[in-house]
C-alpha positions, 0 to 999 in steps of 0.5 A: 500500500504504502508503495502504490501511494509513493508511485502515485507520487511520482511526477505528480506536478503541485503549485509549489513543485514537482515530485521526483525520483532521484537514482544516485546520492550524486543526484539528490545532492544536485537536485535537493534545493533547501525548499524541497520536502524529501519523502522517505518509503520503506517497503517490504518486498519478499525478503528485501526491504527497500528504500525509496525517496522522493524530493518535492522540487520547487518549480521556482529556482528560488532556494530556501531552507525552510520546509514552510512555503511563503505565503506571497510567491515573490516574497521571501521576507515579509516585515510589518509593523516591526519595532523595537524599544531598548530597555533602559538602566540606571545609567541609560534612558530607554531607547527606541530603535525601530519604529513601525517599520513595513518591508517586503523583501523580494527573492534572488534581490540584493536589498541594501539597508541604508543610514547613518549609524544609529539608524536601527540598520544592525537592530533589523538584522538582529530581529531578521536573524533571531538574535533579538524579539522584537517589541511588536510587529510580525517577521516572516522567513520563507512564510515561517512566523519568526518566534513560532519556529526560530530554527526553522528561520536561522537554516534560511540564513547565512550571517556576515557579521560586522564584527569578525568571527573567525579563529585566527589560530586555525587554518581556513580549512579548520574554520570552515570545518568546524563551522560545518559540523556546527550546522550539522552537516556530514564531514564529506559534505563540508570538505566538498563544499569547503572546495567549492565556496574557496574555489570560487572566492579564490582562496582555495589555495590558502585552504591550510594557511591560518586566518591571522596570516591572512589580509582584511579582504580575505579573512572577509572572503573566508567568512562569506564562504562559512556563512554560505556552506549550509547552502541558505536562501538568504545572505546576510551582510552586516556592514560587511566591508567596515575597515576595508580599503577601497580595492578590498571592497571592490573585490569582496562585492564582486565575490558576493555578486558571484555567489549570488548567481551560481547560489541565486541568493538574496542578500539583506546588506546594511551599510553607510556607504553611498556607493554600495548602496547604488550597486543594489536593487533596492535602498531603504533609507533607515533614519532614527528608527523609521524606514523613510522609503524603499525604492530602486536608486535610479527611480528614487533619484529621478522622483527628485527631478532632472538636476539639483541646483545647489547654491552656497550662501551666507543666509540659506534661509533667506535665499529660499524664501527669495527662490519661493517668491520670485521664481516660485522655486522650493529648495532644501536648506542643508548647513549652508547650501540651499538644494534645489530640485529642478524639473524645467528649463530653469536658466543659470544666468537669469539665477545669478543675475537676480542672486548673484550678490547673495552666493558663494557659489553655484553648481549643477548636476544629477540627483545622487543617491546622497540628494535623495538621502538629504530630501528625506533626511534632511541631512548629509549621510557623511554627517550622520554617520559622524554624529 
């Protein structure tokens, strides 16, 4: 009986994926994706028990190490009304720092969390990665329901802290390896994964070398290999190149990028930095707890206008109120430049001949990422991130 019920089960085609027999252990490994749901049959034929299983493959190409399914088919990581208050102690206040925030995470996107320090970006991958109960609002991981199954959630996840979590007295291999048992994975299977993600990060000859000896970049490089042995759907950057130079940078996110497509991950990355940002799908802008907006950087930087006509001057504030009433023109102050967004044909001369006397300067160009930070902000990141 229980055999026929297995062989119904062949082939058969569900709207979460289609059921399949694989032959050799070569192909489970290949064909298992961290959404699939593997059925195991033992059945008692004459004198020989035998084994049979099934893996319910998902149609989408999307992985995700959960055996749940998401409720919204696009959406791998749904956020709602999510906040979060800092207890406070003899010596500290109460501390609120995250405020409702609603967010809606794509699969296979790269969404980067944005904002000066202090801005609730490392709290949101605190509460993403189970690391802290939020105060209220709800978290769903691959439809998983964030405080009914932690578990279930953390083996959707791969983690990059900001903080180094390497053993700098074990070699590359040795780290890999006993971050592979810490999963529960079998020692063939971490050895040929451990090969797989070195290889493709480049470091696979430095497999027996200790991590102290190591560059910056590299030790970087070893941990997005570790966090991704578990083969996980979501990637998780936590202000991963702080303290990189310019060139380690660059490499690392043409790692990540690489592994993104051969793993088809999504990756939740915070960060301060502009040009990161610019590089990923989507950008929430995080301030002061709140989630201001979330868009694509180019669209977001189009909603401001053509260009931005920023004017130096010793009285900002007076000179927007002058653009307001002789040109009808409405302008952001920010320290002592007045920040123009500018939709139609506005002519320079006719700007300078009017206000000439009152700047220190003049300039024109494309919205930034940086113009679209300061509209909603009201602020520079730089300055944020100083405060």
């Amino acid at each position: 009986m229980q055999r026929t019920r297995a062989a119904n089960l062949l082939g058969q085609k569900y709207e979460s994926g289609i059921v399949l027999q694989p032959r050799l252990k070569s192909q489970i490994y290949e064909k298992r994706r961290p959404l699939s749901i593997c059925i195991a049959f033992l059945t008692l034929a004459g004198n020989r028990l035998i084994f049979q299983l099934f893996v319910l493959l998902p149609q989408r190409a999307r992985p995700c190490g959960c055996r749940r399914f998401p409720l919204d088919p696009q959406v791998l990581i749904s956020i709602s009304q999510l906040s979060h208050i800092y207890a406070g102690t003899r010596k500290k206040t109460s501390h609120r720092a995250l405020h409702e925030i609603d967010l809606d995470i794509h699969y296979g996107e790269t969404i980067a969390l944005l904002g000066p320090n202090g801005s609730g970006k490392s709290t949101l991958l605190r509460v993403l990665t189970t690391a802290l109960v939020p105060t209220s609002g709800a978290v769903r991981v691959g439809g998983v329901l964030l405080g009914q199954d932690p578990p279930a959630v953390r083996r959707q996840l791969g983690v990059v802290f900001q903080n180094p979590a390497l053993d700098g007295k074990m070699t590359v291999g040795e780290n890999l390896r006993m971050a592979g048992l810490l999963y529960g994975m079998g020692r063939r299977a971490v050895r040929q994964r451990s090969q797989q993600l070195l290889e493709v990060v480049g470091l696979w000859e430095r497999c027996n070398e200790r991590v102290e000896k190591l560059s910056g970049g590299m030790r970087r490089r070893v941990e997005l290999a570790k966090a991704l042995l578990p083969t996980p759907a979501i990637l998780v950057l936590d202000e991963p190149t702080t303290g990189l130079d310019p060139v380690a940078r660059q490499d690392f996110w043409h790692q990540v990028e690489e592994l993104k497509a051969d793993e088809q991950l999504t990756v939740v990355v915070s960060t301060h930095l502009l040009d990161e940002a610019e590089c990923a799908d989507r950008v929430a802008i995080l301030h002061q707890g709140e989630l201001l907006v979330c868009g694509p950087p180019r669209v977001l930087q189009r909603q401001l206008g053509r260009e931005i006509l920023t004017l130096r001057s010793d009285d900002a504030a007076a000179l927007q109120a002058a653009l307001r009433s002789d040109m009808d023109l409405e302008g952001l102050v920010v320290d002592q430049d007045l920040r123009v967004p500018l939709n139609s044909d506005i002519s320079l001369d006719e700007v300078f001949q009017r206000f000439g006397s009152q700047l220190r300067s003049l300039s024109l160009a494309p919205p930034s990422l940086d113009d679209v930070f300061v509209r909603y902000t009201g602020q520079h990141l730089e300055e944020g991130n100083a405060a």
